[in-house]
C-alpha positions as a Markdown table, in Angstrom:
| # | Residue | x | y | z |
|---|---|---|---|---|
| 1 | Unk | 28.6 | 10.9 | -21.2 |
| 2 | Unk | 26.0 | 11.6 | -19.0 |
| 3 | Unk | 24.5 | 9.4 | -16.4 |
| 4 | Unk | 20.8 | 8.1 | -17.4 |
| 5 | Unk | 18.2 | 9.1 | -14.9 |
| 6 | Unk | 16.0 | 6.5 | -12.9 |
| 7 | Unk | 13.8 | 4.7 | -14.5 |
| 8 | Unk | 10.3 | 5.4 | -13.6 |
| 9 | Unk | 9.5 | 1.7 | -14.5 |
| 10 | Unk | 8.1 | -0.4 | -11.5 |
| 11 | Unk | 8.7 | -4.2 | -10.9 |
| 12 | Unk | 7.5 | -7.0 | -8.7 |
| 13 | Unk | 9.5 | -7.1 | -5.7 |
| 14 | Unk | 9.6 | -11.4 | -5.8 |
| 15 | Unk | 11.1 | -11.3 | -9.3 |
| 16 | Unk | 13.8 | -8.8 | -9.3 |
| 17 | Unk | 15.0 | -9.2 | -6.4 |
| 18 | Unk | 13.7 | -5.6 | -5.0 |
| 19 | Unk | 13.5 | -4.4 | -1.6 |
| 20 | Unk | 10.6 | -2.2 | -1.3 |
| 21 | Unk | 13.0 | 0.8 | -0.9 |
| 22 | Unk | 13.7 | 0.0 | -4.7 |
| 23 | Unk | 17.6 | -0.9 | -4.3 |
| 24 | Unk | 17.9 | -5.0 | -5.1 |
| 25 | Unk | 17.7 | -7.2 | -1.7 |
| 26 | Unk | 20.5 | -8.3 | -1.1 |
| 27 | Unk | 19.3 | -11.2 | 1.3 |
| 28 | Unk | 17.2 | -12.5 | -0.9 |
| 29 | Unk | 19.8 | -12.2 | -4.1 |
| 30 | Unk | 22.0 | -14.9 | -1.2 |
| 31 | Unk | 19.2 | -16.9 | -0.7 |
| 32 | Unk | 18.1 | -17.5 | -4.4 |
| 33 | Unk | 21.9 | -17.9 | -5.6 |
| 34 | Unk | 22.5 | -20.5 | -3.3 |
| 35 | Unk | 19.4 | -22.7 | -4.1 |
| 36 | Unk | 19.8 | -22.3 | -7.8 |
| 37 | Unk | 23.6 | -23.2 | -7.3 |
| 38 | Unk | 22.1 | -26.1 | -5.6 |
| 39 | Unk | 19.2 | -27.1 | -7.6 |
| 40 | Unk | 21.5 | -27.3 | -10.7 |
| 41 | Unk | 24.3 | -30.2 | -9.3 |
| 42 | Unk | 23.0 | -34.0 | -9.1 |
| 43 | Unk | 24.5 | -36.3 | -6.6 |
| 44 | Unk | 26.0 | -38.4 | -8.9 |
| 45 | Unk | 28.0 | -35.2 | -10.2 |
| 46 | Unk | 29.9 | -34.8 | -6.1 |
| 47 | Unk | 29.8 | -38.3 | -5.8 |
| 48 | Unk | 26.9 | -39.3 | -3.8 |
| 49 | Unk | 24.0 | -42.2 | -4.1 |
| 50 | Unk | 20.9 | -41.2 | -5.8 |
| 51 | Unk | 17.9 | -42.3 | -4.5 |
| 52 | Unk | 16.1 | -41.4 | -7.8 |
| 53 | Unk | 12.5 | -41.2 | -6.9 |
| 54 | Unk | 12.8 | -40.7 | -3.6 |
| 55 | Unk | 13.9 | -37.3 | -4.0 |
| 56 | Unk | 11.3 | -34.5 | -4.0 |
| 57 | Unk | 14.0 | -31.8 | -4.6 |
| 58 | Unk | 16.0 | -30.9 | -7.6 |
| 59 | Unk | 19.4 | -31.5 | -7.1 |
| 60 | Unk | 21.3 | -31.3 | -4.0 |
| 61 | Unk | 19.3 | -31.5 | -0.5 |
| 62 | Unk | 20.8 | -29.4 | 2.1 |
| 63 | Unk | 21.7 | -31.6 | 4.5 |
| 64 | Unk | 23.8 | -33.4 | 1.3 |
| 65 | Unk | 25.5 | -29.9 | 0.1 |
| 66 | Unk | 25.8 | -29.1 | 4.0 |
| 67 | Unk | 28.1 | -32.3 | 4.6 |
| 68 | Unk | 30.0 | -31.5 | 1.6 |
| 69 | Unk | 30.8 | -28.3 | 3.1 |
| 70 | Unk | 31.6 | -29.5 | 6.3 |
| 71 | Unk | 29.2 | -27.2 | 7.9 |
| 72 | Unk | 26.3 | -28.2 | 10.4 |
| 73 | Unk | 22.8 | -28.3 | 8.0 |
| 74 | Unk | 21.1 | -25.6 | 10.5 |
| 75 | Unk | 24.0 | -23.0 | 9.6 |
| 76 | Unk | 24.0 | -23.9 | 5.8 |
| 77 | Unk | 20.5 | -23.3 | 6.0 |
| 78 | Unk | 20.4 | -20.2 | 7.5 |
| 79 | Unk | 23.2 | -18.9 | 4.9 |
| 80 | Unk | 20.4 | -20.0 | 1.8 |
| 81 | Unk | 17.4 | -18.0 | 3.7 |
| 82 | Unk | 20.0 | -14.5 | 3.4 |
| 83 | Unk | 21.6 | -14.4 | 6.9 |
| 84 | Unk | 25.3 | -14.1 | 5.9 |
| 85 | Unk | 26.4 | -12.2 | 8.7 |
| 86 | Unk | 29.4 | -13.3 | 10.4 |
| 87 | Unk | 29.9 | -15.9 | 7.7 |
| 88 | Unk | 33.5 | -16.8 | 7.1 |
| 89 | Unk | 35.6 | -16.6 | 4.5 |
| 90 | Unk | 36.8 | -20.0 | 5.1 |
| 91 | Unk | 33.4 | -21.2 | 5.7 |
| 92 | Unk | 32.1 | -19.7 | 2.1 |
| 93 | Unk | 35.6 | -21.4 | 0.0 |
| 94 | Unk | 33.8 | -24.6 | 1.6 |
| 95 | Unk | 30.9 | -23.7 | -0.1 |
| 96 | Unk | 31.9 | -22.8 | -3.4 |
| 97 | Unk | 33.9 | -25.4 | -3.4 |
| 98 | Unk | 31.0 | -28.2 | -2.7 |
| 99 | Unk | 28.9 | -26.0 | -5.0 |
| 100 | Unk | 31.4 | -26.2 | -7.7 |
| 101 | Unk | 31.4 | -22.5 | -8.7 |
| 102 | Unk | 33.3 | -20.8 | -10.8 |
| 103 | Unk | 35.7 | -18.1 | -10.0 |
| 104 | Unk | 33.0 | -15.5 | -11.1 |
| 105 | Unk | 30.2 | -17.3 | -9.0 |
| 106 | Unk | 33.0 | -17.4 | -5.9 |
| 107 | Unk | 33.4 | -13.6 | -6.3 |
| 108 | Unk | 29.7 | -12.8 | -6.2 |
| 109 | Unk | 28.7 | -15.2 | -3.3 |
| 110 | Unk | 31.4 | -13.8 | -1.5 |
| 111 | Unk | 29.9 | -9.7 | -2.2 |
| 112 | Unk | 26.5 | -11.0 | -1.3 |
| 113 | Unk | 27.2 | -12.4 | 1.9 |
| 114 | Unk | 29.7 | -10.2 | 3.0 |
| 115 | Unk | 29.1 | -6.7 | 1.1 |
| 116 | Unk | 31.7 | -4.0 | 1.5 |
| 117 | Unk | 30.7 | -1.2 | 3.4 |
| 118 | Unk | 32.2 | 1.2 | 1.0 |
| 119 | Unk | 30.2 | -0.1 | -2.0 |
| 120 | Unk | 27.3 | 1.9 | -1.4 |
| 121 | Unk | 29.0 | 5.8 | -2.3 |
| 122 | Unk | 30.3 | 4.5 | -5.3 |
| 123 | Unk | 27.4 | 3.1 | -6.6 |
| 124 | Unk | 26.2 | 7.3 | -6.6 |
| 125 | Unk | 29.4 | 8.2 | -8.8 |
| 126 | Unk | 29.1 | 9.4 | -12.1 |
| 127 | Unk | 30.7 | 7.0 | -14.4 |
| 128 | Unk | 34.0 | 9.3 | -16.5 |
| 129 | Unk | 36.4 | 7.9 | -19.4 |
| 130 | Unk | 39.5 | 9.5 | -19.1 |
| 131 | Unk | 40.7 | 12.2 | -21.8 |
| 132 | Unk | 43.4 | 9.5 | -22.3 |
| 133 | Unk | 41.3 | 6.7 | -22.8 |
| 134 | Unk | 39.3 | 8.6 | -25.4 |
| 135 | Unk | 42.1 | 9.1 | -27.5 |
| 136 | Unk | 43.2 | 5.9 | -27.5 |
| 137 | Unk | 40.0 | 4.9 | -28.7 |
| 138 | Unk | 40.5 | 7.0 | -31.9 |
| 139 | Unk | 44.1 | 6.0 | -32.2 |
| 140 | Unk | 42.6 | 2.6 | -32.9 |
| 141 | Unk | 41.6 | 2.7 | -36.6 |
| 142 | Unk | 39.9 | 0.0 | -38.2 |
| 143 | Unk | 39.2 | -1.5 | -34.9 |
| 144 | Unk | 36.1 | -1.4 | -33.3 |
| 145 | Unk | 36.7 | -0.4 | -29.6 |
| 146 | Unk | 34.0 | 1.0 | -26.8 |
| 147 | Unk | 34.3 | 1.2 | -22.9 |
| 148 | Unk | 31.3 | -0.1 | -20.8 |
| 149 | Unk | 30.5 | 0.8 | -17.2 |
| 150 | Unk | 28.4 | 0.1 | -14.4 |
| 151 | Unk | 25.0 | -1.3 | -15.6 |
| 152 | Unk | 26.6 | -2.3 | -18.9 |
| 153 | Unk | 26.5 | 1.3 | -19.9 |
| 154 | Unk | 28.0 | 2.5 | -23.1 |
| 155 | Unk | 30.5 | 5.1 | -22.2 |
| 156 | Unk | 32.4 | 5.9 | -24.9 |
| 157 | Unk | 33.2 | 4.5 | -28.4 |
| 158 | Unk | 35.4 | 4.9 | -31.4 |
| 159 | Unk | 34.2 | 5.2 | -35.0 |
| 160 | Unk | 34.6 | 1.7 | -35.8 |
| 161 | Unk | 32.6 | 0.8 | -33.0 |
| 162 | Unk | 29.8 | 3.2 | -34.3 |
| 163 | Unk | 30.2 | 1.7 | -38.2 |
| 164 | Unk | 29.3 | -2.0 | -36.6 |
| 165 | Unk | 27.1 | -1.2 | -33.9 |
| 166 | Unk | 25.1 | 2.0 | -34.7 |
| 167 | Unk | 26.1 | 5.3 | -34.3 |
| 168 | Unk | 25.2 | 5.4 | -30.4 |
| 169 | Unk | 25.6 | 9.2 | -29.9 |
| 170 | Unk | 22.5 | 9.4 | -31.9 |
| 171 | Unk | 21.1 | 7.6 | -29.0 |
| 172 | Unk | 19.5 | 9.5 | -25.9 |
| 173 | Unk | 21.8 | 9.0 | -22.8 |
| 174 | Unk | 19.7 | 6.9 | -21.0 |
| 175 | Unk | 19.9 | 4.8 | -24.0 |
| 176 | Unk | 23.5 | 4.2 | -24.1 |
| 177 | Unk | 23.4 | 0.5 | -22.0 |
| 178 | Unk | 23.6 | -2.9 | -23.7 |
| 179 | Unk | 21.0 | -4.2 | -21.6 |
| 180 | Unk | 18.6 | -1.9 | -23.0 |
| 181 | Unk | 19.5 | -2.2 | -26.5 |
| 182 | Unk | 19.4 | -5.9 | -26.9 |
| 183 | Unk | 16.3 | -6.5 | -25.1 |
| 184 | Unk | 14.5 | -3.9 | -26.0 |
| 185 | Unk | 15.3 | -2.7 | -29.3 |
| 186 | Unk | 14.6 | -5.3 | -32.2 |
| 187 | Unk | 17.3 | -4.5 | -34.8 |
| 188 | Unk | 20.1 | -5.5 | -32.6 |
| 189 | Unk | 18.2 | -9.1 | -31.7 |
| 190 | Unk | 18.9 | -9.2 | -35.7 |
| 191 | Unk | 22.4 | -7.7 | -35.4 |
| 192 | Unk | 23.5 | -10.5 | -33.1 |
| 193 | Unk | 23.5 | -14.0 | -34.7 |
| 194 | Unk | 23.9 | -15.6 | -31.8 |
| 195 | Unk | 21.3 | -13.2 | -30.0 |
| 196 | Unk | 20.4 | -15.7 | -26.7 |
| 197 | Unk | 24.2 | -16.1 | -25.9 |
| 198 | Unk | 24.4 | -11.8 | -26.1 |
| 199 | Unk | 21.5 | -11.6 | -23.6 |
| 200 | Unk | 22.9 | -14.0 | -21.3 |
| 201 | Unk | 26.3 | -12.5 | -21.3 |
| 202 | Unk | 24.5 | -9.1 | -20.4 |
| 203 | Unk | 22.6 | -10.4 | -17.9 |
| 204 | Unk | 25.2 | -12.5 | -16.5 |
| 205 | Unk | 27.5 | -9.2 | -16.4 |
| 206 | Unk | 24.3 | -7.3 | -14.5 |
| 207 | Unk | 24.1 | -9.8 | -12.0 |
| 208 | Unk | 28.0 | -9.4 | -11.2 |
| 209 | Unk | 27.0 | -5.8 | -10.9 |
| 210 | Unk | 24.0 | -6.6 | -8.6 |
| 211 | Unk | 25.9 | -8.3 | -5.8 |
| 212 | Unk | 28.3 | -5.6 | -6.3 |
| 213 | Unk | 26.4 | -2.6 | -5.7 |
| 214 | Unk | 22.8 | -4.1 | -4.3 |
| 215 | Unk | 22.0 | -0.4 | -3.4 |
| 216 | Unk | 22.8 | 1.2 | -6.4 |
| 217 | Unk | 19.1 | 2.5 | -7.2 |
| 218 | Unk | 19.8 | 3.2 | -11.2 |
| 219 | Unk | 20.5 | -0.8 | -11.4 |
| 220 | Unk | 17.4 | -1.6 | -9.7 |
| 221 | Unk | 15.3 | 0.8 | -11.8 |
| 222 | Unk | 17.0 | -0.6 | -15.0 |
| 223 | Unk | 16.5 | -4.0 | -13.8 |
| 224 | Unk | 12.6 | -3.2 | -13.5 |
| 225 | Unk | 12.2 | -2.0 | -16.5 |
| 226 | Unk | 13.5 | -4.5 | -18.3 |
| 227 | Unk | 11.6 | -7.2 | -16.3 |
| 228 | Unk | 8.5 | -5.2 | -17.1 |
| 229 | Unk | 9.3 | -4.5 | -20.8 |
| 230 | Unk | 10.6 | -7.9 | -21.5 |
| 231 | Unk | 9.7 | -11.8 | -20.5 |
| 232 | Unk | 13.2 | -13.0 | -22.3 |
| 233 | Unk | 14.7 | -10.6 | -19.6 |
| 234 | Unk | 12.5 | -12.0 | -16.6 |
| 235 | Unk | 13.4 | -15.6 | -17.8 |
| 236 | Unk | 17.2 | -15.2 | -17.8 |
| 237 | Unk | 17.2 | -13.0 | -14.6 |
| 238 | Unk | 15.5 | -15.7 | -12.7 |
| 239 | Unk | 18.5 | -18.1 | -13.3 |
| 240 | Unk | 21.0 | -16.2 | -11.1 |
| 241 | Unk | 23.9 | -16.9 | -13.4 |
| 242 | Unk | 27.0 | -14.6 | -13.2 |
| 243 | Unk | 30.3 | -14.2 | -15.1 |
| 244 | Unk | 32.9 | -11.8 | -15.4 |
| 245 | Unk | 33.3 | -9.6 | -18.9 |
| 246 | Unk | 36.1 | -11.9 | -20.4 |
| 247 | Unk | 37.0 | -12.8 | -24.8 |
| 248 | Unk | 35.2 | -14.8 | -27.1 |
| 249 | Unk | 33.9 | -14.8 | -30.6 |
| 250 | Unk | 30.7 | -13.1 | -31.6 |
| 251 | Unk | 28.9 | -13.6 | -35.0 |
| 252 | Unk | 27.4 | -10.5 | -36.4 |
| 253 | Unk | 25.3 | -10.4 | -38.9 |
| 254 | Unk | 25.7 | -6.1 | -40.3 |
| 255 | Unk | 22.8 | -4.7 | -42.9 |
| 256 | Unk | 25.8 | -3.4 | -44.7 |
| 257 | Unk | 28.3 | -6.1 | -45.3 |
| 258 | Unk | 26.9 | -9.3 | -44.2 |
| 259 | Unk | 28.2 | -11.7 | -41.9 |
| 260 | Unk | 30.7 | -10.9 | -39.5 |
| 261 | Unk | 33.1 | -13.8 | -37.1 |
| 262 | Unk | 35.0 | -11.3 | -34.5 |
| 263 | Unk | 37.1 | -12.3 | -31.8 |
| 264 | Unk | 36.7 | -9.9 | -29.1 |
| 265 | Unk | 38.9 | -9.1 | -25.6 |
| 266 | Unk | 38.3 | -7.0 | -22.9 |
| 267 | Unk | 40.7 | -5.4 | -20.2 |
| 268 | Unk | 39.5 | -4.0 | -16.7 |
| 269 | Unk | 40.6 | -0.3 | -16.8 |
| 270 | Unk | 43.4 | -0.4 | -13.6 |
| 271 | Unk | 42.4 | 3.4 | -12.1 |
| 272 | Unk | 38.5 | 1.8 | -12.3 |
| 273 | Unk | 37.3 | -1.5 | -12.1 |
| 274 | Unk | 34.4 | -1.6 | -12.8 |
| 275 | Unk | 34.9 | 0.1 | -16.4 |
| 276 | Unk | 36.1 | -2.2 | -19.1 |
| 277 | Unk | 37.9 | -1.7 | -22.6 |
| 278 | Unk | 36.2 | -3.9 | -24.8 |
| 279 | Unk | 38.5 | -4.5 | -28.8 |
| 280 | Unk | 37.1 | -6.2 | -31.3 |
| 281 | Unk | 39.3 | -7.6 | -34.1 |
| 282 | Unk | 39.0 | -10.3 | -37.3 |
| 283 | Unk | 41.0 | -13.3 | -38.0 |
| 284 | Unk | 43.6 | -11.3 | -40.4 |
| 285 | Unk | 43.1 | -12.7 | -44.3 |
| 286 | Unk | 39.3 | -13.7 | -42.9 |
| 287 | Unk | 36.1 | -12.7 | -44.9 |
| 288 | Unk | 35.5 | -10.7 | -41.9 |
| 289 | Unk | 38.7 | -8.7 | -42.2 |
| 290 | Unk | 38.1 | -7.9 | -45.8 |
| 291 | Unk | 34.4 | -7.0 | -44.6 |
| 292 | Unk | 35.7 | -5.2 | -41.8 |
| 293 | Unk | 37.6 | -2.7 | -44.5 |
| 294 | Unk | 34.6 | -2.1 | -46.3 |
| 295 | Unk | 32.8 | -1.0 | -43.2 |
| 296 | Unk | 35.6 | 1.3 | -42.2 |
| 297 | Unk | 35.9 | 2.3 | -45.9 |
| 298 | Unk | 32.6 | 3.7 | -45.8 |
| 299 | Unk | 33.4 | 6.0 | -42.3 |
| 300 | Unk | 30.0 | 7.9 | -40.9 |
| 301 | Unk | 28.3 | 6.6 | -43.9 |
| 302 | Unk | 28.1 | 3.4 | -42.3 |
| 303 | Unk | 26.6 | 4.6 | -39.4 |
| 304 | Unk | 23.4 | 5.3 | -41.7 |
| 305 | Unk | 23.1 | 1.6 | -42.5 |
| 306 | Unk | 23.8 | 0.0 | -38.9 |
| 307 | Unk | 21.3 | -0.6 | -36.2 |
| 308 | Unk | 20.5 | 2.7 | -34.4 |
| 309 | Unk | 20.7 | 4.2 | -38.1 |
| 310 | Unk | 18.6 | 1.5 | -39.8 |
């Protein structure tokens, strides 16, 4: 598939997280990760006295997260105003640890205060599926399967996939990204029955990407556009959250069979990380399964009736 141009979309600077170069600042992605990883934990929740209205600060104060670190509060304060450099890794374990983050939240204070050099080429690369890969995907019949990329871009799907999401290659390239289809496209806001859960999830799994690739200049341009184009997107991008594409269950509600409960898995492709398989499958016996048949009963016919065909 081909790579979608930059978006010509701008964006204020103080709400992306923008340089004015247009590629995501990574200092100030550091800064406001740490003091919404802070803001969000209460003393009582690390063990320590709260002096209820005393407290002019949500959450932790730095000198209180600084002592749980074991750091000095004038290092630990220059870490949350962006300076990283020469930080530990020892140092940033301490951190997580007294922030309590999770393993994705570890992983992407770690790239944003210590970014790999070598991030920035990659960032430029066009995104290819293997002629391997694509096969698989149509060896998997009755099971919808796609492969998402940098900037939660669509890269390839099989028919199944198509039948329950919309026949994508209808789609202009550019078009092809989750992020842009869920915030800005209404019928899949009806596809999804849980649709707030979908648009965190995506925007957690941008935010991965931002700390990342912070100079990647196609993310920053998406991530403008949809700040401009959508206040659910400015709201959820302000939170900072992260996580890592994992399983789950979604609840789909298609225009052609009805309502859908599908367990879903993804694998990180080994030759490419930053590509993922993602399988979706029904409890066998389910409603769903027998719903699932029908779909795939009705082959590119289906495609008519789902969401980018509606």
């Amino acid at each position: 598939m081909d790579e979608h141009p930059e978006s010509a979309y701008p964006a204020d600077a103080s709400a992306t997280g923008r340089s004015p170069g247009g590629a995501l600042d990574r200092r100030a992605e550091l800064s406001e990760f740490l003091r919404t990883r802070r803001a969000r934990l209460k003393p009582e929740d690390v063990g320590l006295p709260d002096f209820g209205r005393h407290r002019r600060v949500p959450g932790l104060r730095r000198e209180e997260l600084a002592q749980l670190a074991g750091v000095s509060v004038a290092y630990y304060t220059r870490l949350e105003q962006g300076n990283g450099q020469n930080v530990s890794a020892e140092v940033l374990d301490a951190i997580a640890r007294a922030l309590r983050l999770t393993g994705a939240e570890h992983a992407h204070l770690t790239h944003l205060a210590k970014p790999k050099q070598h991030k920035k080429k990659p960032s430029a690369r066009a995104q290819v599926v293997r002629g391997t890969l694509r096969q698989l995907l149509d060896t998997l019949d009755g099971v919808p399967a796609y492969i998402a990329g940098r900037r939660t871009d669509i890269l390839a799907w099989n028919a199944m996939a198509a039948s329950l999401f919309g026949d994508w290659d209808e789609l202009p390239p550019q078009d092809r990204n989750w992020a842009r289809l869920v915030f800005l496209r209404p019928e899949y806001h009806d596809l999804f029955t849980d649709w707030e859960q979908k648009a965190i999830d995506i925007v957690c799994h941008l935010r991965m990407d931002a700390g990342c690739y912070p100079e990647d200049p196609r993310l920053s341009a998406l991530v403008g556009e949809l700040s401009v184009k959508s206040e659910e997107f400015r709201r959820l991008w302000a939170t900072h959250d992260v996580k890592e594409k994992s399983y789950g269950v979604k609840r789909i509600h298609h225009p052609l069979v009805g309502e859908l409960t599908l367990n879903y898995e993804s694998f990180r492709l080994p030759d490419d990380s930053d590509q993922s398989l993602i399988v979706y499958n029904a409890e066998p016996g389910s409603p769903s399964a027998q719903a699932m048949r029908l779909l795939a009963s009705w082959g590119r016919d289906a495609t008519k009736i789902s969401p980018s065909g509606v």
